[in-house]
C-alpha positions as CSV (number, residue, x, y, z in Angstrom):
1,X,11.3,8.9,56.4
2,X,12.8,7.7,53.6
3,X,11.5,8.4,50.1
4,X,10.7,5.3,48.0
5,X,13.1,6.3,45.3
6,X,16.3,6.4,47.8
7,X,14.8,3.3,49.4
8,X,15.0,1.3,45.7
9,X,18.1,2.9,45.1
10,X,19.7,1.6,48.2
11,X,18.2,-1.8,47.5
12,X,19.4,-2.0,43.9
13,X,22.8,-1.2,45.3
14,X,22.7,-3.7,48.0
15,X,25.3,-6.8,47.1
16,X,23.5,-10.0,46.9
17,X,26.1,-12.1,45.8
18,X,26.4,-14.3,49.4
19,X,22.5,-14.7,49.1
20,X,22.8,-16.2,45.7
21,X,25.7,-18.3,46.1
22,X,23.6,-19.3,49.4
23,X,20.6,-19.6,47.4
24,X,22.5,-21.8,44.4
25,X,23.9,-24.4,47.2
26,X,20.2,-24.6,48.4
27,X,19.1,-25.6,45.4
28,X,21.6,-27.9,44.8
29,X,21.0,-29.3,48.0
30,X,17.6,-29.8,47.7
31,X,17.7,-31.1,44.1
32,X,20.4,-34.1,45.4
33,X,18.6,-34.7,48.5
34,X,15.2,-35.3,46.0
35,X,17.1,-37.8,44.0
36,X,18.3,-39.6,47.0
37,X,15.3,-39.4,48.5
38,X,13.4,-41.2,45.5
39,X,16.1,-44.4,45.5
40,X,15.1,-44.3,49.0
41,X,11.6,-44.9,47.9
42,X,12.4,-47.0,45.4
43,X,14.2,-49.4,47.4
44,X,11.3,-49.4,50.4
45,X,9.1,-50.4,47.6
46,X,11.2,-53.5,45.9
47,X,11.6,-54.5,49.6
48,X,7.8,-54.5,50.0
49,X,7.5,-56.3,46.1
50,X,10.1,-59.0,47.1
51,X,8.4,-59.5,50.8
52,X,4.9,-59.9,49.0
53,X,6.6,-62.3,45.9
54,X,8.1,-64.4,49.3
55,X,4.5,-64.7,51.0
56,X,3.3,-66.0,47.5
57,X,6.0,-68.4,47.0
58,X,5.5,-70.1,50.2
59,X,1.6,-70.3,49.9
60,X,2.3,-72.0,46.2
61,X,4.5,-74.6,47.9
62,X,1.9,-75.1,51.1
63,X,-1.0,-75.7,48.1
64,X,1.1,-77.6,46.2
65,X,2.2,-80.3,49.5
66,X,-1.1,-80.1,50.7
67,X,-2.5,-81.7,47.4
68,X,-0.3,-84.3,46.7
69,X,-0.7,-85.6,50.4
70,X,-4.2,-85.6,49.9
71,X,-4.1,-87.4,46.5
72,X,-1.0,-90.0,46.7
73,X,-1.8,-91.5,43.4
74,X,-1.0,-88.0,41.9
75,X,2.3,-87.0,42.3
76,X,4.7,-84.6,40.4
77,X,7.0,-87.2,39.0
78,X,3.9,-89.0,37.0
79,X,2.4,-85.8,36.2
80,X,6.0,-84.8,34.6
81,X,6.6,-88.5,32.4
82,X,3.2,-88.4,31.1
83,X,3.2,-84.8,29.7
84,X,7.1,-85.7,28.1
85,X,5.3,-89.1,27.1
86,X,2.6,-87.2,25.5
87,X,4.8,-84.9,23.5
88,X,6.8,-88.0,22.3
89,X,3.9,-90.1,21.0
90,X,2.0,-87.7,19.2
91,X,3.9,-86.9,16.5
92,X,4.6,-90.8,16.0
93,X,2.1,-92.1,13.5
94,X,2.9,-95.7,13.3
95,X,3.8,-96.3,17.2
96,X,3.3,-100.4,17.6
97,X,4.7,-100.6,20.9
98,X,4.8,-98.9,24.0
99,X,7.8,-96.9,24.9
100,X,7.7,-97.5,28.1
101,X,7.2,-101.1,28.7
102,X,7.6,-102.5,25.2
103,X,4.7,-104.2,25.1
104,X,2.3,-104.1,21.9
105,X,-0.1,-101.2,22.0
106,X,-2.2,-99.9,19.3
107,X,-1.4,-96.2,19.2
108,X,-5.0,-94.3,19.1
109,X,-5.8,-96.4,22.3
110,X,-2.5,-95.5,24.1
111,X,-2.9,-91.7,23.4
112,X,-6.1,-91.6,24.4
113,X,-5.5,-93.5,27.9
114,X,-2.5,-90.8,28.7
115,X,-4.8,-87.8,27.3
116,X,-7.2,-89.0,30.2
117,X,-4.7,-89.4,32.7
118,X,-3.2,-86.1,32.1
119,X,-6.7,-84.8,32.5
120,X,-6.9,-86.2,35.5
121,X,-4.2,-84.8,37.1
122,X,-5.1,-81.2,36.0
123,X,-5.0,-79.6,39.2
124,X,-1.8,-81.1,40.1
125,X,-0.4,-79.7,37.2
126,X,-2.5,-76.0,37.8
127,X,-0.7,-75.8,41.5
128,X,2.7,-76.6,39.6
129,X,2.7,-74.1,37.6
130,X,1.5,-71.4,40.0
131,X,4.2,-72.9,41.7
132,X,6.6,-72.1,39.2
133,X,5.7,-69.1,38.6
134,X,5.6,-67.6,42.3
135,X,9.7,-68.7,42.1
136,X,9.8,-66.9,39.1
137,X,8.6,-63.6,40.5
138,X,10.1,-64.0,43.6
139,X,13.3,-64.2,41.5
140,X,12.8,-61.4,40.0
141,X,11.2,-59.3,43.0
142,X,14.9,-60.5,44.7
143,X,16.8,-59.0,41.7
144,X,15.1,-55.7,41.3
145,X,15.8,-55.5,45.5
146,X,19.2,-55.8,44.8
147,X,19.5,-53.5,42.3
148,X,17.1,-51.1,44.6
149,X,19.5,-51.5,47.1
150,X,22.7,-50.6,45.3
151,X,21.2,-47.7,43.8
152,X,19.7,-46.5,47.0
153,X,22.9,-46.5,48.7
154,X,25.5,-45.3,46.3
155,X,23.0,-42.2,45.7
156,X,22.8,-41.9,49.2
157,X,26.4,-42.3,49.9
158,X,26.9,-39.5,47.0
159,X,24.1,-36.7,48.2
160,X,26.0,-37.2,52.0
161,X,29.6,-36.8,50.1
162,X,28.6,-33.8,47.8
163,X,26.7,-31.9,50.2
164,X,28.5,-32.1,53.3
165,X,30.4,-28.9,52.4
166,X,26.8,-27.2,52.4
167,X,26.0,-28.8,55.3
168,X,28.9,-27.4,57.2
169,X,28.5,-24.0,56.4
170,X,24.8,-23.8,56.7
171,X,23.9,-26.0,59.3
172,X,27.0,-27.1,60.9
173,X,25.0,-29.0,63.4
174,X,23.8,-31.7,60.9
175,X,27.6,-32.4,60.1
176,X,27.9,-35.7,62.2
177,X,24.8,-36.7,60.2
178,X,26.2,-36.3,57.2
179,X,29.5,-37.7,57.7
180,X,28.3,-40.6,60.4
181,X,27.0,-42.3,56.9
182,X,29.9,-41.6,54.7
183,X,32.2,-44.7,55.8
184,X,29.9,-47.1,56.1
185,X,30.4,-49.9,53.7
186,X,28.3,-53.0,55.1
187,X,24.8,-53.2,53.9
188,X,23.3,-54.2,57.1
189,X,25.4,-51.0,58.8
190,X,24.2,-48.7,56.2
191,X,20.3,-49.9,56.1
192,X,20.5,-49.9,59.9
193,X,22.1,-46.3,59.7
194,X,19.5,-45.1,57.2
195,X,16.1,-46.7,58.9
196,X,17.6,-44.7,62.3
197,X,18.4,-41.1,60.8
198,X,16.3,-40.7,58.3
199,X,13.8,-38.6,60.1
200,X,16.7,-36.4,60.9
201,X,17.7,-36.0,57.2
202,X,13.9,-35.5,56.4
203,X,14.1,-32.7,59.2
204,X,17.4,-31.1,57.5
205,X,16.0,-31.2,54.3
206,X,12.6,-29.1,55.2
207,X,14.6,-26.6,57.2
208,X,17.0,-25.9,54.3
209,X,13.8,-25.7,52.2
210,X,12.3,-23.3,54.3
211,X,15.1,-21.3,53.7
212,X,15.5,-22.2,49.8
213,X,11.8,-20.5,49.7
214,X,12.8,-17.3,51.8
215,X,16.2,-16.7,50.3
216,X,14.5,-16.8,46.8
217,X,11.9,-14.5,47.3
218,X,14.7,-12.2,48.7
219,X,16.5,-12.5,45.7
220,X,13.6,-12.3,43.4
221,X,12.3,-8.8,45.1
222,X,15.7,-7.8,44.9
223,X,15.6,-8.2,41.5
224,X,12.1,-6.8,40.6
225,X,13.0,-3.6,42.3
226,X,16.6,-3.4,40.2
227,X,14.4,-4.1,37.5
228,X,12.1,-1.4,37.8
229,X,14.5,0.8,39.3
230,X,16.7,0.6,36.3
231,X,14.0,1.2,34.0
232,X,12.7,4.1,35.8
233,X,16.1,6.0,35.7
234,X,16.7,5.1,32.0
235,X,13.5,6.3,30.9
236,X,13.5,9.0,32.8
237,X,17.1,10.1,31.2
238,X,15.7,8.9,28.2
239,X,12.7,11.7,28.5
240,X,15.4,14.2,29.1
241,X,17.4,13.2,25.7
242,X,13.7,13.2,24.0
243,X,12.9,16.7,26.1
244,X,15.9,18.2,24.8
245,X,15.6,16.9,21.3
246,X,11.9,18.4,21.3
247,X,12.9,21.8,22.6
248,X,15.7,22.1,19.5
249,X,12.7,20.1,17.0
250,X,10.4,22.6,17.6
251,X,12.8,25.3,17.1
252,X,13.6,24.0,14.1
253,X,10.0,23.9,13.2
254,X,9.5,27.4,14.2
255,X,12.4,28.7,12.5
256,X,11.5,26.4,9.0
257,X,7.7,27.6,9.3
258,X,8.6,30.9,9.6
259,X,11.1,31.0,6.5
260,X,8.8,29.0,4.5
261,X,5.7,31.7,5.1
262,X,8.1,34.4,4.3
263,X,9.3,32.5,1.1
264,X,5.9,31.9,0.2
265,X,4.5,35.5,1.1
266,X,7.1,37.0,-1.3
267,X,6.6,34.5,-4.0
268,X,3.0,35.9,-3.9
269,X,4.0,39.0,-3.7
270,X,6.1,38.7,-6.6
271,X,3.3,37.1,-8.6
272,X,0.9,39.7,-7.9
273,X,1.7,42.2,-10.8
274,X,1.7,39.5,-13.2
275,X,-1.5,38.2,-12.1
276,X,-3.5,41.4,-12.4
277,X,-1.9,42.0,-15.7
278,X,-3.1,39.3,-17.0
279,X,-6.6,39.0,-15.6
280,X,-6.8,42.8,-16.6
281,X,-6.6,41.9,-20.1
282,X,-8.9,39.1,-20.1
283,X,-11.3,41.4,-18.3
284,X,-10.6,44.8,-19.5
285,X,-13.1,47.7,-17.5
286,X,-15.3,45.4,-15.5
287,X,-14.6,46.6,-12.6
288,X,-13.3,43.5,-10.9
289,X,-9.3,42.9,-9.9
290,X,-6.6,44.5,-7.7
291,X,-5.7,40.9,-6.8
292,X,-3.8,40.7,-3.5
293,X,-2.6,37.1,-2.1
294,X,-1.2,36.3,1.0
295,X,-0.5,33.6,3.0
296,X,-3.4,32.8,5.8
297,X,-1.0,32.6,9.1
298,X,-3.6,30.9,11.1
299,X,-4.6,27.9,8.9
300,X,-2.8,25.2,7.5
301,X,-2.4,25.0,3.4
302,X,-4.4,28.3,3.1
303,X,-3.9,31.4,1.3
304,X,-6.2,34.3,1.2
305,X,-6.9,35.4,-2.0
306,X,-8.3,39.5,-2.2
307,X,-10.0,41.6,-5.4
308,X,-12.4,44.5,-6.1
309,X,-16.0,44.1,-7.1
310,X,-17.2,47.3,-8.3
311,X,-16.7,49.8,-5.6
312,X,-15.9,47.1,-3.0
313,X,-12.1,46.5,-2.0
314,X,-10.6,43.2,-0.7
315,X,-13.6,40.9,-1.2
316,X,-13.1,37.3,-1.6
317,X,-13.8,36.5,-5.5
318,X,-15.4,33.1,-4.2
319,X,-18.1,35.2,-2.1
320,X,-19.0,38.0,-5.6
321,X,-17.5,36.2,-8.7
322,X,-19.1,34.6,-11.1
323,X,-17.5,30.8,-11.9
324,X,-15.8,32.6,-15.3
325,X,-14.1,35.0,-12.9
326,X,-13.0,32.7,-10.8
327,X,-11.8,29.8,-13.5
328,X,-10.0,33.1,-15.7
329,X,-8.6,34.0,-12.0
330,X,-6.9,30.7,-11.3
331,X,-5.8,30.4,-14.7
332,X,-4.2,33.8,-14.5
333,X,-2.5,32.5,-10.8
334,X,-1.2,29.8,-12.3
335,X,0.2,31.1,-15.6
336,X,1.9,33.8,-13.2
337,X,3.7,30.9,-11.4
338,X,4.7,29.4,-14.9
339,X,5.7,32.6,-16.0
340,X,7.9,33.1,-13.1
341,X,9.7,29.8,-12.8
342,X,9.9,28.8,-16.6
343,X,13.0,27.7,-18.1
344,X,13.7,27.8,-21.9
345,X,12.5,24.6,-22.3
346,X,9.7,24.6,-20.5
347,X,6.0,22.8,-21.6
348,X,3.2,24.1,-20.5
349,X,0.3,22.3,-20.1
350,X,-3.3,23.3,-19.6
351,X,-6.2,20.8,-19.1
352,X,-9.6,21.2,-19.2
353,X,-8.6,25.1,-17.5
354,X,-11.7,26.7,-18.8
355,X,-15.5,25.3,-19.2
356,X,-17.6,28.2,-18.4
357,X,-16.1,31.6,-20.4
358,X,-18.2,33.0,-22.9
359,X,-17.0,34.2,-26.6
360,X,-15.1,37.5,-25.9
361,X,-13.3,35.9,-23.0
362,X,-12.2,33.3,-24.5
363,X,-10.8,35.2,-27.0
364,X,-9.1,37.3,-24.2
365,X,-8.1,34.4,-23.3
366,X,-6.5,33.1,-26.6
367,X,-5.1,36.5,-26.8
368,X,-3.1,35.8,-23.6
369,X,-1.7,32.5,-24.4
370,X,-0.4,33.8,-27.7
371,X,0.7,37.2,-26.6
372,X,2.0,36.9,-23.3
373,X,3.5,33.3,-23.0
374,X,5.8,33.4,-26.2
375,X,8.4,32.4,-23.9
376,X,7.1,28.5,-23.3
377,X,8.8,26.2,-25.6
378,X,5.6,24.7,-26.2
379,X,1.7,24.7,-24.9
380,X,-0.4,21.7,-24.2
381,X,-4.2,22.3,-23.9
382,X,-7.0,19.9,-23.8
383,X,-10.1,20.9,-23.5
384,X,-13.9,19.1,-24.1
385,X,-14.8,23.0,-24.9
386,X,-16.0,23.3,-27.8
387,X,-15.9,27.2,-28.3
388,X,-12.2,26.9,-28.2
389,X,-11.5,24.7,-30.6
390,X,-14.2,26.6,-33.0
391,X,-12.1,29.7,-32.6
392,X,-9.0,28.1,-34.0
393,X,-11.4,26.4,-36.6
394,X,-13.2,29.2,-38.2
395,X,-10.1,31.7,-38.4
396,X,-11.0,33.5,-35.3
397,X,-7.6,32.8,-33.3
398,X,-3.9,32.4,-34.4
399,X,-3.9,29.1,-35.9
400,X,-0.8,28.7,-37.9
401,X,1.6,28.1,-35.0
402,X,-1.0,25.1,-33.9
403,X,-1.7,21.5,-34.3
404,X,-5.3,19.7,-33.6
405,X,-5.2,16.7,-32.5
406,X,-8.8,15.3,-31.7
407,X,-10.0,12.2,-29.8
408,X,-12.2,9.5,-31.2
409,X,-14.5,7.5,-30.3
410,X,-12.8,4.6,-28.6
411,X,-12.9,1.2,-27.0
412,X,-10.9,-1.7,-25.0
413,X,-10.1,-3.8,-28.5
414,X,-9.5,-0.4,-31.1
415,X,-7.8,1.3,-27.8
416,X,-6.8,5.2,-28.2
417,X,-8.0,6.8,-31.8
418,X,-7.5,10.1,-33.1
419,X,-7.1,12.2,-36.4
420,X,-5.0,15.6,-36.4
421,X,-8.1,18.3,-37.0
422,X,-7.8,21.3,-39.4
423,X,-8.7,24.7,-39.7
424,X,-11.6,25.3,-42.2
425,X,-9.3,27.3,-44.1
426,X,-6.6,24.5,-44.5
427,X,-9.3,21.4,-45.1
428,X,-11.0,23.7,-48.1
429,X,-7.5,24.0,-49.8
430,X,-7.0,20.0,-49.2
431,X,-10.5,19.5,-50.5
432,X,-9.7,21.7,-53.3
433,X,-6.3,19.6,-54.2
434,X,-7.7,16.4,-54.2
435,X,-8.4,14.4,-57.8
436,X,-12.0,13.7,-56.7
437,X,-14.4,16.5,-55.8
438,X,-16.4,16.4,-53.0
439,X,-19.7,19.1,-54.6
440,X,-21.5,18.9,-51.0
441,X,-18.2,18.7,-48.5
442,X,-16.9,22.4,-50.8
443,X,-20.1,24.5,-50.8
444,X,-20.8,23.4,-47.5
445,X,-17.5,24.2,-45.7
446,X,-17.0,27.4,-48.1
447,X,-21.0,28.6,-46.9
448,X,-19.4,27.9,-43.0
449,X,-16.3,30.1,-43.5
450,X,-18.0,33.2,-45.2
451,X,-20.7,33.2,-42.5
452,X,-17.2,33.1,-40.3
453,X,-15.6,35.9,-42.1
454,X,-19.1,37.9,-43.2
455,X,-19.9,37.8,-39.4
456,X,-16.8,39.1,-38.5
457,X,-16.9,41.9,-41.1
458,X,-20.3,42.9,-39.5
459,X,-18.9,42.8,-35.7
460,X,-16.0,44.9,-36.8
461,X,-17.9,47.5,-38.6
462,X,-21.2,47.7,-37.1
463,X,-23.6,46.6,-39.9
464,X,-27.2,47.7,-39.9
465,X,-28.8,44.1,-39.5
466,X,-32.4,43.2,-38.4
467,X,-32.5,42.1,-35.0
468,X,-33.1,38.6,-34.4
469,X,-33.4,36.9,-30.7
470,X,-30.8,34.6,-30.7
471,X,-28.5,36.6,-33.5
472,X,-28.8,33.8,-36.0
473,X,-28.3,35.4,-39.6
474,X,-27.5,33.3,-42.7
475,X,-25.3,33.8,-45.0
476,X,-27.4,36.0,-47.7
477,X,-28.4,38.5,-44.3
478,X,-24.4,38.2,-43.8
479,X,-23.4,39.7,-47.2
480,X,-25.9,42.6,-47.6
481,X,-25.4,44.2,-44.2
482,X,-21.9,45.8,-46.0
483,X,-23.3,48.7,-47.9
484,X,-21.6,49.6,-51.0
485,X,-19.4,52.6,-49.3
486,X,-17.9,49.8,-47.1
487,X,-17.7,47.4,-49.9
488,X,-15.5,49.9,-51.5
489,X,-13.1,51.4,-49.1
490,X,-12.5,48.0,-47.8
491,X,-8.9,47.2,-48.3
492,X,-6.6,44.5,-47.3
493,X,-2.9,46.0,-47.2
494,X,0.3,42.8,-46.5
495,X,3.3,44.5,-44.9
496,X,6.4,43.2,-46.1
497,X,9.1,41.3,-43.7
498,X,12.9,40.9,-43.8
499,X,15.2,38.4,-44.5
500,X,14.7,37.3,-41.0
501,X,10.8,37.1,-41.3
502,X,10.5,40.5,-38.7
503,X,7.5,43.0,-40.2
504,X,9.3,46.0,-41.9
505,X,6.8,48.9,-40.7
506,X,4.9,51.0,-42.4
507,X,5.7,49.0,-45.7
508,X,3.1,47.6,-47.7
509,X,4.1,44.7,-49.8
510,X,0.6,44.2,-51.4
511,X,-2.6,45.6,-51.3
512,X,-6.3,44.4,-52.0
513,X,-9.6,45.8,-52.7
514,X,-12.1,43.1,-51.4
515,X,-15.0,44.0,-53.4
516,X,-15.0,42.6,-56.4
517,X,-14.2,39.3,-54.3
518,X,-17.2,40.2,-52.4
519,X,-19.5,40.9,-55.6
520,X,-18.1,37.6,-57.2
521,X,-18.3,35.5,-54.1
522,X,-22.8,37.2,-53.2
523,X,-23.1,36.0,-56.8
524,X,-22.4,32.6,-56.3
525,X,-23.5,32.3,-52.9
526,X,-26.8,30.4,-54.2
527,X,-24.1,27.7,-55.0
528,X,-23.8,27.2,-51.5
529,X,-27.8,26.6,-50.7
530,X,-28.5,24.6,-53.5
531,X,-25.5,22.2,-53.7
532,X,-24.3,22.0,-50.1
533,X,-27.1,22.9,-48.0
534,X,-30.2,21.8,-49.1
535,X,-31.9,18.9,-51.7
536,X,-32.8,21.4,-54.9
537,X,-33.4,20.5,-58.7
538,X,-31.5,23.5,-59.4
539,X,-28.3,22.3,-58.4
540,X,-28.4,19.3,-60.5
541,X,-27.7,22.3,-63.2
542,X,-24.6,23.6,-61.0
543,X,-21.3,22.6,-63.0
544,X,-18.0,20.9,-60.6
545,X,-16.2,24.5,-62.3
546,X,-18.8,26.5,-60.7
547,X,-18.7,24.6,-57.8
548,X,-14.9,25.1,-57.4
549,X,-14.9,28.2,-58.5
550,X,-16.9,29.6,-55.3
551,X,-14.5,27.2,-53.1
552,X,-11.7,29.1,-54.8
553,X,-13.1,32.4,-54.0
554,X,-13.8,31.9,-50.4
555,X,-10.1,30.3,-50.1
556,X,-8.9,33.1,-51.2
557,X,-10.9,35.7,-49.2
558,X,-10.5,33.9,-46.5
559,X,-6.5,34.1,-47.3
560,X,-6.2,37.5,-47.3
561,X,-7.5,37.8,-44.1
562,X,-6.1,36.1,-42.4
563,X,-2.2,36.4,-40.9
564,X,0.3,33.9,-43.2
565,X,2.2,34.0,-39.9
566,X,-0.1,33.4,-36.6
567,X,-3.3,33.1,-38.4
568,X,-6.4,34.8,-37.3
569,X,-8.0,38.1,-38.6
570,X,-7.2,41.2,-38.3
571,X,-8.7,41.8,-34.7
572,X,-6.2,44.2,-33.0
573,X,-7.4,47.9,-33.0
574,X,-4.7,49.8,-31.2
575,X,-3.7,52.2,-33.7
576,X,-6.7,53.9,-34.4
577,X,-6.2,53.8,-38.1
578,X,-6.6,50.1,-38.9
579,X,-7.5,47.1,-37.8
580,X,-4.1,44.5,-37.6
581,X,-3.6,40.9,-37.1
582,X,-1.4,40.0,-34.0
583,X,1.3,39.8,-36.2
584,X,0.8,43.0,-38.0
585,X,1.5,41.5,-41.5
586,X,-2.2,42.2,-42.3
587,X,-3.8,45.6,-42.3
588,X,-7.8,46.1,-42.8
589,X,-9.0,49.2,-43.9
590,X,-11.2,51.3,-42.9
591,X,-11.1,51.7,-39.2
592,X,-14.4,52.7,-39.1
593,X,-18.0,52.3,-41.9
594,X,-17.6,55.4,-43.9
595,X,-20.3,57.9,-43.7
């Protein structure tokens, strides 16, 4: 048989136009014949209104006849002079006489004899009025009838007129019907006509409704199934624009993954020198690195990351590292990817990168920021470290090329506050310049930056020391670990520079034998207990020369240690014959405690 989908398709084809011009006439049709049909109604019911206003009127008059023969001294005519009679004396005050008869009547006495006549006679005037009334309705009943009538007809006459054409060519055999009513003109003819055929209209109407109803549904399932028809083949060409669109998306998709895993596998790949460069010099012969990265094909947002642990190859750091490894690691990763896309003015900024390095990594650290990032037109780093900042503070790192600027406390009302921090070096010099001398603030800092220095000293070369659990020496322990045959080979050598500020090598501008400063600065080293360490008589004796004196001394050791360029000691001991600042303006001699 025939498949539901060539069955709608020949339906939605089908032409319905003759159905619904049929079906529009119907309607008409049956719309008229209902408005005809309810001035027929109307006028059945002002004929019933006016019959039953007719009855009433002629049982008001009966009543009415019936009474006054039974009570001849009551009659309508008397009823009607005294009520006009009563209305006339009334309002007359000083009545003497009667208005009737002339004679002399006292006025009170006369009202009250036609007040009790009038009384009297109250259901003669009762029936009167009901009489009057049923004429009155009646009356009215007659008019409405009338008008009933001529609306009844004329609607009538105009439903047979404007549908005979319908009539003809749907039911040709109610024509004579139709047109038997048309020139009628008398009322009696056309109420005759009407009370004869109208079962015969009734019978036209239902049969045209009967086919209203089935040409309808006809046209409405025609329509349901265009409908749906319609919708079916536009979505389904729709699904074959969207299929087609989907095959060329995903394509796309492929063809744009692809290229961007290739893009990103060879950006990691180009990284991937730089990165172990740089973790290899903040972990120098720990046997941890060979950093491989690649993009993890099977995941979304994942790269693999690889490295060596000991003797192990392509471990994940997060399974073997320890959290410095891993923080130095993703620091290194990302200074690899500024590195690669920087720009000459680019800023680099670094927050909070590193909480967990301890003191020779950090210096690493330092060392790469300084060393290997000169290139960055400037470096941002915040930290809440404190290690880091100490490094800067105490000489330890470069800290000429650097500003501190530290947070203070704060609240809603102060907002934001902050002071630009110093390096010891730089705040003894300012507390040295200024008119009033703080006694406490310069022994105190100058104790804090020879411990600095001192400790360094003892780091660099070795120094016998007695061995304490946590390694916390004071300053006196500090100054006698250097034995005299340090004390006096140790030199400080400043190479000279151009014109253009670039280190002419192997040229010693000025040189420096530090141990008288050391004898000077162990003999005054008392100052720094007594005045800015601890409550003591004896530094009541201490003089504000003495005082500044020892300040003056430790500036200036502290000076010739430190690079006039970068800043920092001299930490760097490539050459094997001295230690240099990163700069290399400042030698230290010896490389090694003389025997």
């Amino acid at each position: 048989g025939v498949g539901w989908e060539q069955w709608s398709e020949k339906e939605t084809s089908r032409d319905i136009n003759e159905l619904n011009l049929k079906l529009t006439a119907l309607n008409g049709f049956l719309e008229n014949w209902r408005s005809a049909y309810n001035g027929i109604e109307m006028y059945r019911a002002a004929i019933s209104r006016e019959r039953a206003t007719s009855k009433s009127l002629i049982t008001a008059q009966e009543n009415l006849e019936k009474f006054v023969n039974d009570n001849p001294d009551n009659n309508i005519s008397l009823m009607q002079l005294l009520t006009e009679a009563q209305k006339y004396i009334k309002p007359v005050l000083d009545l003497k006489h009667c208005p009737v008869c002339g004679k002399d009547a006292v006025r009170e006495e006369l009202v009250q004899r036609i007040d009790e006549q009038v009384k009297n006679m109250k259901r003669l005037n009762e029936l009167n009025q009901a009489l009057i009334n049923a004429r009155h309705i009646h009356q009215s009943a007659k008019t409405n009838l009338n008008e009933a009538e001529i609306m009844c007809f004329g609607l009538f006459n105009t439903f047979c007129i404007g549908q005979l054409e319908t009539v003809k060519k749907y039911i040709p055999e109610s024509t004579e019907l139709f047109s038997g009513f048309i020139p009628l003109t008398d009322q009696m003819d056309q109420t005759a006509y009407l009370k004869e055929h109208l079962p015969a209209f009734q019978v036209t109407n239902t049969t045209l409704g009967i086919d209203q109803k089935e040409i309808d549904g006809q046209v409405k399932q025609h329509n349901s199934i265009s409908t749906q028809y319609n919708s079916l083949i536009k979505a389904r060409n729709s699904v074959e624009i969207i299929q087609t669109k989907l095959e060329t998306t995903q394509k796309a998709l492929a063809l744009i993954e692809s290229t961007r895993k290739e893009f990103i596998n060879e950006e990691l790949n180009s990284i991937s020198g730089t990165v172990e460069a740089l973790y290899m010099k903040i972990h120098p012969a720990e046997s941890i690195g060979r950093v491989e990265m690649s993009l993890n094909l099977n995941f979304k947002h994942s790269i693999d990351i690889h490295a060596r642990f000991q003797d192990l190859d392509k471990i994940t750091p997060q399974s073997l590292y320890s959290e410095s490894h891993l923080d130095t690691l993703g620091l290194c990763i990302f200074l690899a990817l500024a590195k690669k896309y920087h720009e000459p003015n680019t800023i680099l900024i670094l927050d909070d990168v590193m909480m967990s390095v301890d003191h020779s990594h950090l210096e690493r650290v330092i060392e790469v920021l300084h060393e290997d990032l000169g290139e960055f037109a400037h470096i941002f780093i915040t930290t809440h470290y404190r290690p880091w900042r100490e490094l800067y503070r105490h000489g330890r790192a470069p800290a000429s090329r650097i500003q501190f600027v530290e947070l203070m406390p704060w609240t809603i009302e102060r907002g934001i506050r902050f002071y630009n921090g110093k390096v010891n070096l730089e705040e003894l010099r300012q507390h040295l310049n200024s008119e009033q001398i703080d006694r406490q603030k310069l022994c105190s800092l100058s104790g804090v930056i020879l411990e600095s220095i001192f400790d360094f000293l003892a780091v660099k070369y070795q120094c016998k020391m007695a061995r304490k659990p946590k390694n916390e020496y004071v300053l006196r322990e500090l100054t006698d670990c250097l034995d005299s045959k340090l004390q006096k080979a140790l030199v400080v050598q400043q190479i000279a520079v151009d014109e253009t500020g670039k280190i002419i090598d192997n040229q010693i501008e000025k040189e420096t034998q530090l141990q008288p400063i050391i004898q000077n600065l162990k003999g005054l080293a008392i100052i720094r207990n007594w005045v800015g360490a601890h409550f003591n008589p004896d530094g009541f004796n201490i003089s504000d020369a003495e005082v500044c004196q020892f300040a003056e001394l430790t500036l200036e050791f502290g000076e010739l240690l430190t690079c006039p360029m970068e800043g920092g000691f001299p930490i760097k001991s490539t050459s094997g014959m001295y230690h240099a600042t990163r700069s290399g303006r400042i030698r230290m001699l010896p490389f090694t405690q003389p025997q």
